[in-house]
N, C-alpha and C positions, 0 to 999 in steps of 0.2 A: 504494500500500500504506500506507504514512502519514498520508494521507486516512482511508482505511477505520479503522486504526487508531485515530485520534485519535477519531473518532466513533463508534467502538462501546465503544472506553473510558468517553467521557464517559455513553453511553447505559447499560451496564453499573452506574457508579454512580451515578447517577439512578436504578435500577431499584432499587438495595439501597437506597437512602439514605444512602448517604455524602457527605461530604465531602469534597474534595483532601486534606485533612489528616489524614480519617481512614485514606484509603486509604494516604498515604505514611508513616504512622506504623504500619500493620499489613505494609509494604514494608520499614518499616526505613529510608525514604529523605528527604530533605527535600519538602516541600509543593511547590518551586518545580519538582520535579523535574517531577512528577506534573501541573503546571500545563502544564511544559513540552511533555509527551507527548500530551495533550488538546490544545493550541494548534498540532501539529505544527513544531515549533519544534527539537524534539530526540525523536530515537527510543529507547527502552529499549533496556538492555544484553538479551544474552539470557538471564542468568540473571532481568533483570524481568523482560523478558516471560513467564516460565516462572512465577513468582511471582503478575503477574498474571492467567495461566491459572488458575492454583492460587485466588488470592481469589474469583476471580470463578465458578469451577464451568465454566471451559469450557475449547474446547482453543486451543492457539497458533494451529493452522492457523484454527479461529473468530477469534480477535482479528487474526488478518492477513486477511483474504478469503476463505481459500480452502472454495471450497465442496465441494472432494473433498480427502478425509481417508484416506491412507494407513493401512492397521493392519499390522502385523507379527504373523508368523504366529505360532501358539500363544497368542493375544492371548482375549482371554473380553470378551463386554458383561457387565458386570454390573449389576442394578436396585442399585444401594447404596441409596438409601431406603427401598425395600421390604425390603431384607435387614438395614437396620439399623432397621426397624421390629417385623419379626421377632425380632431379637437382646433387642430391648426387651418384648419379650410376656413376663409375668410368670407364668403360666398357660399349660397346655395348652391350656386352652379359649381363651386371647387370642391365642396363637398360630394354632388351627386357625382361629379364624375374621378372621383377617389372609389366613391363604392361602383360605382361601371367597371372602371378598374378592374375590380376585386370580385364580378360577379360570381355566386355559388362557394364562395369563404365566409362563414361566421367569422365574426370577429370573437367569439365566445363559444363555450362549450361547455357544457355541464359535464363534468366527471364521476361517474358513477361508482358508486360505494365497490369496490375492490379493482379501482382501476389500477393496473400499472406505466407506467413510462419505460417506453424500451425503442431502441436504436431502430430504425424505420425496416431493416435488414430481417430484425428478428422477430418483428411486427406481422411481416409478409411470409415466413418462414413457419411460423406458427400459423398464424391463420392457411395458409393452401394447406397445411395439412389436416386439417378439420373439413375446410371446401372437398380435398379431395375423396374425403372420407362418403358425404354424402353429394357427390358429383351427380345423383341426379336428380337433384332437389332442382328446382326452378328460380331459388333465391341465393344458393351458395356461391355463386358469382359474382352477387351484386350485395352480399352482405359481409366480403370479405376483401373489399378492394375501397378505397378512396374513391368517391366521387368528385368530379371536376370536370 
């Protein structure tokens, strides 16, 4: 896990363009810290690692490995860039043709009590093998694939 860590860390800010310095001054922590958690050297407290969830746009279970992602129920996906692009539409006309745009995308989604989050791979992987199971259902096609 520390492994994993250390190297989606350093890959993360490589991807923004930061620095160790920039990221542990928007951490609120020393440089050496931030050096330290990239080198696997010392692992962040958990309020870091929740902090660098937060910098970085992903979740905890992403910066540790985990590729299935528990939600808790009453939980919503929501598009927040499309919703705060929306927010931003200065016009009716900017807004309608934001959601033109985007037609046949919820910007939300209701998450059902045992839903999990997993890599779009294992998503697809899983479901054909239940489709294939009952291939001559009239619905297993269309209730195992994304619509768009």
């Amino acid at each position: 896990m520390t492994l994993h860590l250390a190297a989606r860390l350093r890959e993360l800010r490589a991807r923004r363009g930061y620095t160790q310095d920039q990221v542990a001054k928007r951490l609120g922590c020393h440089e050496s810290a931030v050096s330290r958690w990239e080198s696997c050297s010392r692992f962040p407290t958990g309020e870091d690692l929740v902090a660098l969830a937060d910098l970085f746009e992903v979740s905890t279970d992403d910066l540790l490995g985990r590729s299935k992602q528990f939600v808790s129920a009453g939980a919503a996906l929501v598009d927040m860039k499309l919703l705060t692009r929306l927010a931003a539409a200065e016009t009716v006309a900017a807004f309608d043709k934001e959601i033109a745009a985007h037609e046949g995308q919820a910007i939300w989604l209701p998450v059902p009590d045992g839903a999990v989050l997993v890599p779009v791979a294992e998503a697809m992987r899983w479901t054909r093998k239940v489709a294939d199971k009952h291939r001559d259902s009239k619905f297993a096609d269309r209730l195992f694939r994304p619509r768009g």
